[in-house]
N, CA, C, O and CB atoms as a CASP TS submission, in Angstrom:
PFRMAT TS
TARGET T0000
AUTHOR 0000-0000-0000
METHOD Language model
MODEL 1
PARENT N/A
ATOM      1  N   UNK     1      94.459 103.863  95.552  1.00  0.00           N
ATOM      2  CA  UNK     1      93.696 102.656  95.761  1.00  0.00           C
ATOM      3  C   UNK     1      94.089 102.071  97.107  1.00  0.00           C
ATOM      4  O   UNK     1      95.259 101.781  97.356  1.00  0.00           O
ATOM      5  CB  UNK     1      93.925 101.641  94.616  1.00  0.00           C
ATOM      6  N   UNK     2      93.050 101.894  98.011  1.00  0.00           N
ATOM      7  CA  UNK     2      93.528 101.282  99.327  1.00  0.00           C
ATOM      8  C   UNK     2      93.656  99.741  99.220  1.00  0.00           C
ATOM      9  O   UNK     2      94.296  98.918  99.875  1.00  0.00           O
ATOM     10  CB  UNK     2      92.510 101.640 100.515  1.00  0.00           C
ATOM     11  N   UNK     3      92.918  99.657  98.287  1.00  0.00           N
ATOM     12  CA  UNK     3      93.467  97.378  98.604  1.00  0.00           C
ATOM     13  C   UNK     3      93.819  97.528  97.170  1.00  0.00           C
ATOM     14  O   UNK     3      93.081  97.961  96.285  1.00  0.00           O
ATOM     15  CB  UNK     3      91.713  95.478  99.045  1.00  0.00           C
ATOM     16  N   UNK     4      95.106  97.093  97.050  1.00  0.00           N
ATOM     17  CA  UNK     4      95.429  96.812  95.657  1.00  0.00           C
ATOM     18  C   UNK     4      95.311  95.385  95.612  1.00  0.00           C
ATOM     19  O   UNK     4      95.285  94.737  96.659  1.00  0.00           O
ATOM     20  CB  UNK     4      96.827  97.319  95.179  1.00  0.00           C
ATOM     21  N   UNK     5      95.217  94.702  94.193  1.00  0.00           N
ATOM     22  CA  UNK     5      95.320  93.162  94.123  1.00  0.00           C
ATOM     23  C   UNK     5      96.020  92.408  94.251  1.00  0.00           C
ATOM     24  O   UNK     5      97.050  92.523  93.587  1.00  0.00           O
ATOM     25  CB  UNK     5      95.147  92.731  93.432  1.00  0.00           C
ATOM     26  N   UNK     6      95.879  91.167  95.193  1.00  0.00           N
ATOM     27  CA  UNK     6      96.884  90.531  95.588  1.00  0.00           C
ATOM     28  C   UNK     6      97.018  89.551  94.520  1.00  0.00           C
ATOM     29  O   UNK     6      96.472  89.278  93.451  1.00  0.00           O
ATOM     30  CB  UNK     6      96.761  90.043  96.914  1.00  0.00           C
ATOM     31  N   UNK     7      98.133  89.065  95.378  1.00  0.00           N
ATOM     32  CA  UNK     7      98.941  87.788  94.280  1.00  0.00           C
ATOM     33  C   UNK     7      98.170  86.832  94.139  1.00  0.00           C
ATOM     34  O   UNK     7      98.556  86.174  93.173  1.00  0.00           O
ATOM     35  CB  UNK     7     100.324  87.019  94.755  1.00  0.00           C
ATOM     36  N   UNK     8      97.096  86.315  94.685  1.00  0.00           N
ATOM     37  CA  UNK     8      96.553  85.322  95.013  1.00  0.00           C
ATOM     38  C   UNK     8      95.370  85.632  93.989  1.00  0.00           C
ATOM     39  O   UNK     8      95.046  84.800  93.142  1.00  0.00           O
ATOM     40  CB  UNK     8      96.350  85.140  96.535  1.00  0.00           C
ATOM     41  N   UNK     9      94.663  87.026  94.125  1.00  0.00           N
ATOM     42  CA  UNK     9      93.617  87.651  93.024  1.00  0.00           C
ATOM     43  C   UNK     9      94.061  86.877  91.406  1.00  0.00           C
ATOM     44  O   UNK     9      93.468  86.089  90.668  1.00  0.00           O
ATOM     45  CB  UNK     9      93.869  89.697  92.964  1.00  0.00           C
ATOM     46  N   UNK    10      95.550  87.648  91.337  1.00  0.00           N
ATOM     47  CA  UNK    10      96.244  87.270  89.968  1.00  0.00           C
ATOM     48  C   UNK    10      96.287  86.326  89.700  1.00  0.00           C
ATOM     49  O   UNK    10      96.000  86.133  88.519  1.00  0.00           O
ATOM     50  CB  UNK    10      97.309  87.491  89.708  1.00  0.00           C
ATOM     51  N   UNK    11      96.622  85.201  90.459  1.00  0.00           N
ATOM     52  CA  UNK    11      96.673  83.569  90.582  1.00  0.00           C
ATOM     53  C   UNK    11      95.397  83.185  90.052  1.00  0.00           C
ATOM     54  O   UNK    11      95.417  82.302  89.194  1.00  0.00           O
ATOM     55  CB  UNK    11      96.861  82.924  92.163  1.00  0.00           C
ATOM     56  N   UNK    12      94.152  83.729  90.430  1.00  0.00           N
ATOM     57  CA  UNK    12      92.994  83.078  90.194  1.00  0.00           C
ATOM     58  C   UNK    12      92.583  83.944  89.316  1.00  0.00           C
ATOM     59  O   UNK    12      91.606  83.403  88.798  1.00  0.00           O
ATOM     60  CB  UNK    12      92.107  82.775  91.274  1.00  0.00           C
ATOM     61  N   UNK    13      92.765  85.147  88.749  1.00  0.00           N
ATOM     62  CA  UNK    13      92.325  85.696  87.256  1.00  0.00           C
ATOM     63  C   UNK    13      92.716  85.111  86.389  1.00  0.00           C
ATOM     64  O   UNK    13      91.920  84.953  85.463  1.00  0.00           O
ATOM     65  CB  UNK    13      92.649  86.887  86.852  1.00  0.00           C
ATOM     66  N   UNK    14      94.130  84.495  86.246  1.00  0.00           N
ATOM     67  CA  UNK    14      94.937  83.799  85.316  1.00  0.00           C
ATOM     68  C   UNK    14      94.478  82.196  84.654  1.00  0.00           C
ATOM     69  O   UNK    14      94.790  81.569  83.641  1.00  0.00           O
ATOM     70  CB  UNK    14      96.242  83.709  86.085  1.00  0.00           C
ATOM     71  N   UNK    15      93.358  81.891  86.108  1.00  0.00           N
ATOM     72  CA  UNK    15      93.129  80.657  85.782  1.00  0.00           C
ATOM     73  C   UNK    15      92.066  80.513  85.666  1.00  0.00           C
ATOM     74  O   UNK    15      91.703  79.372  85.377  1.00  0.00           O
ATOM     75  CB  UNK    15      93.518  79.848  86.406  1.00  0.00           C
ATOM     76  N   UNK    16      90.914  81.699  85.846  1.00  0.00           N
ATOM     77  CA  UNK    16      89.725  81.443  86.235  1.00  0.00           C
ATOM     78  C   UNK    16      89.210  82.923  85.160  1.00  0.00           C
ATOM     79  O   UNK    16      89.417  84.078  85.532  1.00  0.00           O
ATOM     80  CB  UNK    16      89.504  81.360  88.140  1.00  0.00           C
ATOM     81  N   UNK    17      88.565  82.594  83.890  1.00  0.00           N
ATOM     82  CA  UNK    17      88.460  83.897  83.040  1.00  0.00           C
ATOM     83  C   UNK    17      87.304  84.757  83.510  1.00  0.00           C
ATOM     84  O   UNK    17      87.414  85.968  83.318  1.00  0.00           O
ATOM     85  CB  UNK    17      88.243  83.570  81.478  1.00  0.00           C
ATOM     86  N   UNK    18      85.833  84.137  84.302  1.00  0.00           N
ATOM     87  CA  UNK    18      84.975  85.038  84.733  1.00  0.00           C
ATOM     88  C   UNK    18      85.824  85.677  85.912  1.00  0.00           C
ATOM     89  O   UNK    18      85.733  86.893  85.746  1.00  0.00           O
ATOM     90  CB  UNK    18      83.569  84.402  85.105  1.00  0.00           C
ATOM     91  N   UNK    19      86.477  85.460  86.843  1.00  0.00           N
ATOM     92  CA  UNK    19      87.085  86.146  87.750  1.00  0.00           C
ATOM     93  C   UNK    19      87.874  87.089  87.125  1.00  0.00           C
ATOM     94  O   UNK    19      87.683  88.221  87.570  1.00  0.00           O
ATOM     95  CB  UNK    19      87.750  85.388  88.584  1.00  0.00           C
ATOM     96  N   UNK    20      88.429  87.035  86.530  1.00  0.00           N
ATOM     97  CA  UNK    20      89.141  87.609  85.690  1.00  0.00           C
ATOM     98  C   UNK    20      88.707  88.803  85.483  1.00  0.00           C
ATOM     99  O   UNK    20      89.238  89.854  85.843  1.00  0.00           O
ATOM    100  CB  UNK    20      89.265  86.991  84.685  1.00  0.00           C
ATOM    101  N   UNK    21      87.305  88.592  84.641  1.00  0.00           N
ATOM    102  CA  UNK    21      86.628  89.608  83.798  1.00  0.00           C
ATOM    103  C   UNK    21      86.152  90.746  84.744  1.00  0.00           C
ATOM    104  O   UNK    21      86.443  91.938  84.641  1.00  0.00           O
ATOM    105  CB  UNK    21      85.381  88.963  82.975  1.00  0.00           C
ATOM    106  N   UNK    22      85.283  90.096  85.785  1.00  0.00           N
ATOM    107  CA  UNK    22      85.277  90.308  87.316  1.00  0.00           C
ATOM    108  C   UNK    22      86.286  91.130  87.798  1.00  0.00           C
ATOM    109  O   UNK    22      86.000  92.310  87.595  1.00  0.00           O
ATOM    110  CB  UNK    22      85.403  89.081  88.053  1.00  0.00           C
ATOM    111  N   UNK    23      87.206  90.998  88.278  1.00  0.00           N
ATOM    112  CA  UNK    23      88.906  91.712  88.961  1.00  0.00           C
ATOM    113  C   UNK    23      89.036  93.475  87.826  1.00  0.00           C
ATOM    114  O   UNK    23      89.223  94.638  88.183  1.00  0.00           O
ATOM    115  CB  UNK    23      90.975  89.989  88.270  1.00  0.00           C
ATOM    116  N   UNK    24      88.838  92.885  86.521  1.00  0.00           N
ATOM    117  CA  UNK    24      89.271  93.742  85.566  1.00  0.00           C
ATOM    118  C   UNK    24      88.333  94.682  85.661  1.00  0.00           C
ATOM    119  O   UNK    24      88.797  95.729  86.114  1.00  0.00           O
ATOM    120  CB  UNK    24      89.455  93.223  84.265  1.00  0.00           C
ATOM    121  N   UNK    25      87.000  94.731  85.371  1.00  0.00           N
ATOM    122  CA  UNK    25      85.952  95.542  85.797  1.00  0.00           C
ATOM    123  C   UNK    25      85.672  96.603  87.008  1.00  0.00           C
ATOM    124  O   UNK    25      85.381  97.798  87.038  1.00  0.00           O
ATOM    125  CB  UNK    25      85.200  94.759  85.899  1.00  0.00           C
ATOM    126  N   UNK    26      85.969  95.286  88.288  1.00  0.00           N
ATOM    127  CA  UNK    26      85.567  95.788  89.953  1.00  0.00           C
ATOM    128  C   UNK    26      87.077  97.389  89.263  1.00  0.00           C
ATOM    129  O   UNK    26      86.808  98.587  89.341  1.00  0.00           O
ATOM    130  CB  UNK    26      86.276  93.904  92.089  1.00  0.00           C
ATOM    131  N   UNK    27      88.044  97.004  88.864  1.00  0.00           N
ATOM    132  CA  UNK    27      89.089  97.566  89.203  1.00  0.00           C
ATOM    133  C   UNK    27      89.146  99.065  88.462  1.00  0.00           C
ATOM    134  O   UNK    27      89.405 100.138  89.007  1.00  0.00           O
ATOM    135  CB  UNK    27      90.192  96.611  88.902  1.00  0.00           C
ATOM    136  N   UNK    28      88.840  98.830  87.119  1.00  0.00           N
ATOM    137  CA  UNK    28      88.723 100.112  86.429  1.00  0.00           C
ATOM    138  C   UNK    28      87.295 100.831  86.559  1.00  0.00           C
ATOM    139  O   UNK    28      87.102 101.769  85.785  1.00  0.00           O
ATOM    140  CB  UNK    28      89.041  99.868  84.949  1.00  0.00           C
ATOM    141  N   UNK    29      86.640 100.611  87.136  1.00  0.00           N
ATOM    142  CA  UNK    29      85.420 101.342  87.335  1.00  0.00           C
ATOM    143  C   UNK    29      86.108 102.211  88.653  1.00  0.00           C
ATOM    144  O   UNK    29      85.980 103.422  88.830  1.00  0.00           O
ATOM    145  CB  UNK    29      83.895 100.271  87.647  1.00  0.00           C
ATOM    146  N   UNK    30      86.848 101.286  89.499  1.00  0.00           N
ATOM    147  CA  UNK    30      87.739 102.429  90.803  1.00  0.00           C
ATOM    148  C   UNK    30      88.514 102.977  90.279  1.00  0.00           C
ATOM    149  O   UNK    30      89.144 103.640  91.104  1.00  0.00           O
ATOM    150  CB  UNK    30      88.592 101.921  92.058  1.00  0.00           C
ATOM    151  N   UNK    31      89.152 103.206  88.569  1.00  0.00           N
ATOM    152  CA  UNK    31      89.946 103.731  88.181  1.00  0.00           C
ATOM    153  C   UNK    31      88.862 105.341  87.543  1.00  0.00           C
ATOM    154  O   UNK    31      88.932 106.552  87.751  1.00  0.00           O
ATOM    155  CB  UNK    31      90.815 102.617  87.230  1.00  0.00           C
ATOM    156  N   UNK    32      88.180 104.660  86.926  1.00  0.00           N
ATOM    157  CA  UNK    32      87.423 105.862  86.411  1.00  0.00           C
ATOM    158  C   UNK    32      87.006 106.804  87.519  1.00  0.00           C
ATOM    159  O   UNK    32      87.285 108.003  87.526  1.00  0.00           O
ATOM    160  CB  UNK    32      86.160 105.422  85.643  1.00  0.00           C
ATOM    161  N   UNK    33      86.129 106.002  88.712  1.00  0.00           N
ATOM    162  CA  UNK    33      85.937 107.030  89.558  1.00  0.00           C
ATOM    163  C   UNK    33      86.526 107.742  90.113  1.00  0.00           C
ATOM    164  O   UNK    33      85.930 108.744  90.510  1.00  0.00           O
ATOM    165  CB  UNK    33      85.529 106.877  90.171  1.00  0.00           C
ATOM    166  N   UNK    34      87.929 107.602  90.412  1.00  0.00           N
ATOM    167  CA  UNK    34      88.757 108.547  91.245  1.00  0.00           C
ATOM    168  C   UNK    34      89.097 109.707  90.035  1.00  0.00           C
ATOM    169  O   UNK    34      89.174 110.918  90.243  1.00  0.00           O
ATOM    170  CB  UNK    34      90.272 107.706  92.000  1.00  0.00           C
ATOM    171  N   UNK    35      89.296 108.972  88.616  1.00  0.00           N
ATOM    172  CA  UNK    35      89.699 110.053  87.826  1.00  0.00           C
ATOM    173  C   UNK    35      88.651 110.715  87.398  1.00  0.00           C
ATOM    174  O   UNK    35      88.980 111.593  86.601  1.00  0.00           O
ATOM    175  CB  UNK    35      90.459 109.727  86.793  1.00  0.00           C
ATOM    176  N   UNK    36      87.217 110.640  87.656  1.00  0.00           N
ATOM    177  CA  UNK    36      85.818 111.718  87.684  1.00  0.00           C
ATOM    178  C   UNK    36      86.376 112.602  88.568  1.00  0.00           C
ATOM    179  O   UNK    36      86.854 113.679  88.213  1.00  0.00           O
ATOM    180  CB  UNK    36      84.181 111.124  88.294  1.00  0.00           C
ATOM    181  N   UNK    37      86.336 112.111  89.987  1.00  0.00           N
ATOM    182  CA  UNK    37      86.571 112.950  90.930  1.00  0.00           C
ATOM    183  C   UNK    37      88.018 113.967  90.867  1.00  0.00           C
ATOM    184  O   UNK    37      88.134 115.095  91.345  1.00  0.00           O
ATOM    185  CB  UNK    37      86.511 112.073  92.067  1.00  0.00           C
ATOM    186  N   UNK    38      88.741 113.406  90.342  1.00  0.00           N
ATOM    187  CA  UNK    38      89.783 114.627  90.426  1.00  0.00           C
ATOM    188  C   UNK    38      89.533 115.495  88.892  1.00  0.00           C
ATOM    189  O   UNK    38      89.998 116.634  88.846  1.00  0.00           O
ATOM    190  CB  UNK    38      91.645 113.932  90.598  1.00  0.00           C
ATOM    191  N   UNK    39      89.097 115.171  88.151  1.00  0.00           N
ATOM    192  CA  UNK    39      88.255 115.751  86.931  1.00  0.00           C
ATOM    193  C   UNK    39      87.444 116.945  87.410  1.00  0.00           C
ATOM    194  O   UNK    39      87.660 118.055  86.924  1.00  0.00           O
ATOM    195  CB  UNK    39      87.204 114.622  86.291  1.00  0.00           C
ATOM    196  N   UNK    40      86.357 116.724  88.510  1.00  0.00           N
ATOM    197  CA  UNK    40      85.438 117.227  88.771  1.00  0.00           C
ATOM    198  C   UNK    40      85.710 118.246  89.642  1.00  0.00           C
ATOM    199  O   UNK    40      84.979 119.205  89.891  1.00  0.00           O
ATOM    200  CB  UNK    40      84.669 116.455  89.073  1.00  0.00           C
ATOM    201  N   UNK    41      87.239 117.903  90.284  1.00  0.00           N
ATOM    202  CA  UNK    41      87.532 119.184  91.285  1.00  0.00           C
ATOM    203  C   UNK    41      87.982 120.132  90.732  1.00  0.00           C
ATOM    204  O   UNK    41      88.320 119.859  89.580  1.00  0.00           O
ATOM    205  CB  UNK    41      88.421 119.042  92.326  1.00  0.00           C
ATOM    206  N   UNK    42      88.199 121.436  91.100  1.00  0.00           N
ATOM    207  CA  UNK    42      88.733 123.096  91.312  1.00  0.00           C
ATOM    208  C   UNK    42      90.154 122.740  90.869  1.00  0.00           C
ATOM    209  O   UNK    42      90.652 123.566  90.104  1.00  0.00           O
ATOM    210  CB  UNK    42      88.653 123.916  93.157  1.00  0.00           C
ATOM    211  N   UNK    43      90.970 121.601  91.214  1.00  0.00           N
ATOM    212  CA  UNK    43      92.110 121.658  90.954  1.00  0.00           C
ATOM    213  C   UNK    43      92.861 121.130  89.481  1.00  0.00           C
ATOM    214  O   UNK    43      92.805 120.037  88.919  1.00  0.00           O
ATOM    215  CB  UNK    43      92.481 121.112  91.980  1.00  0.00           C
ATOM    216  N   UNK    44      93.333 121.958  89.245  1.00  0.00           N
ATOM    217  CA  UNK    44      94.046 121.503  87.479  1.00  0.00           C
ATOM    218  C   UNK    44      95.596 121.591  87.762  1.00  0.00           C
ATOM    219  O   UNK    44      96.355 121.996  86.882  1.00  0.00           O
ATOM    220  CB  UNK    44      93.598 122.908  85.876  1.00  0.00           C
ATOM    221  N   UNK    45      95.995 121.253  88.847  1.00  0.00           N
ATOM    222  CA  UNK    45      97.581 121.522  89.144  1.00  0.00           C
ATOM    223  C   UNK    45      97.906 120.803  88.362  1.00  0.00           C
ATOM    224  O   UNK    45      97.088 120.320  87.579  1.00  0.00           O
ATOM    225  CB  UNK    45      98.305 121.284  90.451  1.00  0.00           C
ATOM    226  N   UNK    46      99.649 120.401  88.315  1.00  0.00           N
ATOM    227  CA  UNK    46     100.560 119.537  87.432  1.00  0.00           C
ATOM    228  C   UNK    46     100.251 118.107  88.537  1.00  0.00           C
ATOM    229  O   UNK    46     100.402 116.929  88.213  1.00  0.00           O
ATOM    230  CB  UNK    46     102.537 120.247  87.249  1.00  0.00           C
ATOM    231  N   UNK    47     100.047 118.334  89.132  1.00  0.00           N
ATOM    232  CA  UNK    47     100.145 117.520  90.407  1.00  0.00           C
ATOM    233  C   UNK    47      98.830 116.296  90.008  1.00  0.00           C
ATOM    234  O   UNK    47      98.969 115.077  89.900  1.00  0.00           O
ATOM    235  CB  UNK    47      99.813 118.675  92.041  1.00  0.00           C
ATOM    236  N   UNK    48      97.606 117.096  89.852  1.00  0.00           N
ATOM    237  CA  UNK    48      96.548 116.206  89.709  1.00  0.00           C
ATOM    238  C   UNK    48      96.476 115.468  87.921  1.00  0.00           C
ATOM    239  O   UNK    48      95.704 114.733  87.305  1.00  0.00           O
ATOM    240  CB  UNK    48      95.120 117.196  90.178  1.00  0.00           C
ATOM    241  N   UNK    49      97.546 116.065  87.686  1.00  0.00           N
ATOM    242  CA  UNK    49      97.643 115.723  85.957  1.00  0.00           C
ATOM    243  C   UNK    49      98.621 114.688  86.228  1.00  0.00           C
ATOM    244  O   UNK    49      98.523 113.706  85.492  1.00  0.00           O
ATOM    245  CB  UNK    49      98.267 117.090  84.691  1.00  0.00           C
ATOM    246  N   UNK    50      99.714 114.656  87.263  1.00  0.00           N
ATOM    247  CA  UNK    50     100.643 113.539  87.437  1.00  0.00           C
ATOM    248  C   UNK    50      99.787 112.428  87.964  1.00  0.00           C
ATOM    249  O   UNK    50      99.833 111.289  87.500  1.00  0.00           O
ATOM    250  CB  UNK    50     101.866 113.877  88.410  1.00  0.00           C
ATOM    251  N   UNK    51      98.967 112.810  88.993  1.00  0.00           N
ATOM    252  CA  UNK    51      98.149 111.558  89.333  1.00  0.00           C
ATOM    253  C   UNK    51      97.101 110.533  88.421  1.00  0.00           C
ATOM    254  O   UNK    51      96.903 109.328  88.575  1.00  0.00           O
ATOM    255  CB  UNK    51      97.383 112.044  90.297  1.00  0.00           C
ATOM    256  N   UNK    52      96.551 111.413  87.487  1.00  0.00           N
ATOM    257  CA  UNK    52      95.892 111.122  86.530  1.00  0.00           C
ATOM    258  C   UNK    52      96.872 109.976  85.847  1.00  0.00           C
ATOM    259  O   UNK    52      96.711 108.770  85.659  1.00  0.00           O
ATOM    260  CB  UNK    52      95.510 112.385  85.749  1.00  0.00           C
ATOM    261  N   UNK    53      97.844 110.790  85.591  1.00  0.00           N
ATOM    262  CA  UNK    53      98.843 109.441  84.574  1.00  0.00           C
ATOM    263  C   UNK    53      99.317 108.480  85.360  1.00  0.00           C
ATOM    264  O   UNK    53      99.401 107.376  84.822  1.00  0.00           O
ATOM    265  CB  UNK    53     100.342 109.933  83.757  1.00  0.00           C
ATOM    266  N   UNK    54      99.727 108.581  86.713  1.00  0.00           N
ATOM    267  CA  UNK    54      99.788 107.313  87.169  1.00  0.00           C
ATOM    268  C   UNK    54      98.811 106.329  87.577  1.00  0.00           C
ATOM    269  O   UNK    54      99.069 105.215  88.032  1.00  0.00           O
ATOM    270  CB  UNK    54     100.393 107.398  87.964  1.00  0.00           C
ATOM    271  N   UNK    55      97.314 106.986  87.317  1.00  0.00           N
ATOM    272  CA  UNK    55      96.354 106.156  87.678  1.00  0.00           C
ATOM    273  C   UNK    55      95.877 105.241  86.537  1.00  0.00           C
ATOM    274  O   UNK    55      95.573 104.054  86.654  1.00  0.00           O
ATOM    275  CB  UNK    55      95.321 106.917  88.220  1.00  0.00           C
ATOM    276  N   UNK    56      95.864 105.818  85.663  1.00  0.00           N
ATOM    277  CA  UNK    56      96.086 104.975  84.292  1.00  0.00           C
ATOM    278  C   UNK    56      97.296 104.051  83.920  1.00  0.00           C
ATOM    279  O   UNK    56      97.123 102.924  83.455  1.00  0.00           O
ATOM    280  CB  UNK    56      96.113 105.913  83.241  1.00  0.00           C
ATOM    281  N   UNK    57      98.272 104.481  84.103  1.00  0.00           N
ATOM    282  CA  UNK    57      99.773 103.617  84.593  1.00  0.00           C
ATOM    283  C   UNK    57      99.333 102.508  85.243  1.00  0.00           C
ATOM    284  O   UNK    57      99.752 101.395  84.925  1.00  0.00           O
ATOM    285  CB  UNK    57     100.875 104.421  85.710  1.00  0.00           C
ATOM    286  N   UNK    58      98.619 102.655  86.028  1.00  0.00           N
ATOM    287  CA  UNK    58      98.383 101.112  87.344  1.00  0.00           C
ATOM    288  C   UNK    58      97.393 100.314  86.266  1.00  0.00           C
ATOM    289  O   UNK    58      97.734  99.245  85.761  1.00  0.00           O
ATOM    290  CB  UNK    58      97.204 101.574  89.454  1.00  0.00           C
ATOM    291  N   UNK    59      96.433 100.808  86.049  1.00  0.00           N
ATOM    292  CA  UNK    59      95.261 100.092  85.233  1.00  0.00           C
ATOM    293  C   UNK    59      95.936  99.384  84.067  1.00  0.00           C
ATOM    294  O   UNK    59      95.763  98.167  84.114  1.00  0.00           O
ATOM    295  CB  UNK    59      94.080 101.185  84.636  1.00  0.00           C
ATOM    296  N   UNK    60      96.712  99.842  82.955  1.00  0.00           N
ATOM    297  CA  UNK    60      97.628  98.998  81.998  1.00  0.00           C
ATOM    298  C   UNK    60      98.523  97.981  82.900  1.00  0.00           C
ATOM    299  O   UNK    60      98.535  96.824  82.478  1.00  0.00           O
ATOM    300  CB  UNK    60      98.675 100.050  81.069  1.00  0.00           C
ATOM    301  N   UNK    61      99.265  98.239  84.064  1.00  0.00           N
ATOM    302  CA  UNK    61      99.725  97.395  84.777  1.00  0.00           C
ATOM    303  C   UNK    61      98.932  96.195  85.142  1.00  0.00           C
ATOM    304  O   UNK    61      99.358  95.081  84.839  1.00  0.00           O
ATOM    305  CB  UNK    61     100.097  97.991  85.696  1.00  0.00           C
ATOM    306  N   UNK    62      97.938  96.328  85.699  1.00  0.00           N
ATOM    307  CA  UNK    62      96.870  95.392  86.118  1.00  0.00           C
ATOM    308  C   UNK    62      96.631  94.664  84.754  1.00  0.00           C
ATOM    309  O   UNK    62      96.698  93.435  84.714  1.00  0.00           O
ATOM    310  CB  UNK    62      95.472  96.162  86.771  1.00  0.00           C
ATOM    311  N   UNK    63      96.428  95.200  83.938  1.00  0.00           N
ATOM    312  CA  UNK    63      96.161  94.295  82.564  1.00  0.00           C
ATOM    313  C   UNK    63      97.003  93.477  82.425  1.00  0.00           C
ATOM    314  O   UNK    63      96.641  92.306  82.315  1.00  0.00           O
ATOM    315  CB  UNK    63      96.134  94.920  81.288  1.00  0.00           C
ATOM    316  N   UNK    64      98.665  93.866  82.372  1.00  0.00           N
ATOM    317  CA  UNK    64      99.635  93.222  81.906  1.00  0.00           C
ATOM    318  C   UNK    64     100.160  92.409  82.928  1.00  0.00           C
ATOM    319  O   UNK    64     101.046  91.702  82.449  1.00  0.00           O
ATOM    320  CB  UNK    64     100.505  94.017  81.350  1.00  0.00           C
ATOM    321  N   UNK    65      99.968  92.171  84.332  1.00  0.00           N
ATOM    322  CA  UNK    65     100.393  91.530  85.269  1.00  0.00           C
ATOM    323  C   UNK    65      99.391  90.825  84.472  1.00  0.00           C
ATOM    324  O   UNK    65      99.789  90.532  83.344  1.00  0.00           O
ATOM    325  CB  UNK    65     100.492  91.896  86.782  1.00  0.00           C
ATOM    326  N   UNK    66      98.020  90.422  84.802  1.00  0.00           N
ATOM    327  CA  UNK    66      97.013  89.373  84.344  1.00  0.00           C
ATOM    328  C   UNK    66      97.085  88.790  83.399  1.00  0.00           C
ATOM    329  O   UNK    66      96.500  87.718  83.241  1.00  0.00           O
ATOM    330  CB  UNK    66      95.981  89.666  84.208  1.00  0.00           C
ATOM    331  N   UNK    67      98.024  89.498  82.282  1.00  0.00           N
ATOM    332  CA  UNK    67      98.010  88.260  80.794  1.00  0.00           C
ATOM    333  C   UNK    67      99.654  88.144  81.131  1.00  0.00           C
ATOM    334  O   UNK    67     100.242  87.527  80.243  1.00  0.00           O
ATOM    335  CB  UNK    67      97.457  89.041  78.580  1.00  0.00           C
ATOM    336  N   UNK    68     100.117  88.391  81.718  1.00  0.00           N
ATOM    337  CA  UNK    68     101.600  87.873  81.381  1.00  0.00           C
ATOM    338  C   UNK    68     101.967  86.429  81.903  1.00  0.00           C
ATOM    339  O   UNK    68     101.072  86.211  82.720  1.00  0.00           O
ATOM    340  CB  UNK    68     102.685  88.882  82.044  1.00  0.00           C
ATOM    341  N   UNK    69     102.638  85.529  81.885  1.00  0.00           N
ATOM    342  CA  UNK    69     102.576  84.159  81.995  1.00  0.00           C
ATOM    343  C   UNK    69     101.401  83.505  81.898  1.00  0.00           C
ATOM    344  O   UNK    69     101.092  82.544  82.601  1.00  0.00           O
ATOM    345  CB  UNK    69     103.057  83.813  83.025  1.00  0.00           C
ATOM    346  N   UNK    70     100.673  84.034  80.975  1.00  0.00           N
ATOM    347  CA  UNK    70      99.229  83.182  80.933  1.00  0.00           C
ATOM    348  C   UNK    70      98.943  83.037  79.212  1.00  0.00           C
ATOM    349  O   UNK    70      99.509  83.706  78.348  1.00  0.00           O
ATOM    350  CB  UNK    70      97.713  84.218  81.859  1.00  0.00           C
ATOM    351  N   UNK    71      98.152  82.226  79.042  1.00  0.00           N
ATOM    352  CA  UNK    71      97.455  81.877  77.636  1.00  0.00           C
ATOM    353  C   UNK    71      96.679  82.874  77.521  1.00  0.00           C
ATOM    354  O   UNK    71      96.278  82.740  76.365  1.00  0.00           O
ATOM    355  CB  UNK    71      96.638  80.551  77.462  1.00  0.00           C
ATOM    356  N   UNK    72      96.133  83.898  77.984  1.00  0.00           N
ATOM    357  CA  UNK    72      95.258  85.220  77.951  1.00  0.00           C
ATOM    358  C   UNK    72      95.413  85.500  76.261  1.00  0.00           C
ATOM    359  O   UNK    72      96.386  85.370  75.519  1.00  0.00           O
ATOM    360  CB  UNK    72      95.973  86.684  79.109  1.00  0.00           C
ATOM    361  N   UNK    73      93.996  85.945  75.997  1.00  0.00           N
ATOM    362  CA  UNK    73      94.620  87.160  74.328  1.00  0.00           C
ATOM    363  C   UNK    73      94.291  88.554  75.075  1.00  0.00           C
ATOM    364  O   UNK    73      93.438  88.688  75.952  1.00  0.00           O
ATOM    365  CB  UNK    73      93.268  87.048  72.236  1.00  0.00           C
ATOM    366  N   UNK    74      95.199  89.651  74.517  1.00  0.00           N
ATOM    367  CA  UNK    74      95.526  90.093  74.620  1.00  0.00           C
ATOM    368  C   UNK    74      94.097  91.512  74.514  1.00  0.00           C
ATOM    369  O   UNK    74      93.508  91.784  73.468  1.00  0.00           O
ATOM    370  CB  UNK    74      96.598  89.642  74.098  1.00  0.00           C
ATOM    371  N   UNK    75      93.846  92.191  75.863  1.00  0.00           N
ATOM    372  CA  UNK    75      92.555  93.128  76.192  1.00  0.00           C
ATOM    373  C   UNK    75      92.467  93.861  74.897  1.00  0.00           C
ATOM    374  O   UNK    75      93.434  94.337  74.302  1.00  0.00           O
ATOM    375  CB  UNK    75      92.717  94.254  77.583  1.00  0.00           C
ATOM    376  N   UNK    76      91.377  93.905  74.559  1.00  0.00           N
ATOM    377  CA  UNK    76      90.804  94.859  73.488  1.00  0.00           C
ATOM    378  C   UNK    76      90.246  96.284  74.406  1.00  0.00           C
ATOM    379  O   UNK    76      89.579  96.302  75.440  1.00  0.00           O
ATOM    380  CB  UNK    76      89.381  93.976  72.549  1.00  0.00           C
ATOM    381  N   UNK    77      90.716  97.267  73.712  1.00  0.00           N
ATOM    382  CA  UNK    77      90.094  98.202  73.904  1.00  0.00           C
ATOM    383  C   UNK    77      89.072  99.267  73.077  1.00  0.00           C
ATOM    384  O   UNK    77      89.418  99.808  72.026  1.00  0.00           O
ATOM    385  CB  UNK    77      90.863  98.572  74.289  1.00  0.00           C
ATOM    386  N   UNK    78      87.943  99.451  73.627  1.00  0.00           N
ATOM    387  CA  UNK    78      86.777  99.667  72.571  1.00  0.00           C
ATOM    388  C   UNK    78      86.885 101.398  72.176  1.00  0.00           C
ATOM    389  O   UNK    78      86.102 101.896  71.368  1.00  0.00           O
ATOM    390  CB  UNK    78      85.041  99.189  73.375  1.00  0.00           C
TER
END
């Protein structure tokens, strides 16, 4: 990810729930797409399987930075 979210993003997801919803969305849709694309390539190394898990790693991160010191309930996943 070339712009990750700043502190200031978090500041205003925390306080602001359409932004929020907003931040969470813009963000895992760049999560899915990169993991199409390395899905979609020739390559099945250990390498693109490590990236895979850390790209999902960041996305639970992003969740849990956003509800942590906050009144947030807690993301449902469908």
């Amino acid at each position: 990810m070339d712009d990750l979210v700043s502190d200031n993003d978090l500041a205003r997801a925390r306080s602001d729930p359409a932004f929020r919803q907003h931040l969470l969305a813009e963000n895992l849709d760049r999560l899915l797409e990169a993991l199409n694309r390395v899905r979609r390539s020739a390559n099945s190394s250990p390498e693109s399987a490590r990236q895979m898990r850390e790209a999902v790693d960041l996305a639970v991160q992003l969740a849990e930075r956003l509800h942590r010191d906050g009144d947030n309930p807690p993301l449902r996943v469908a």
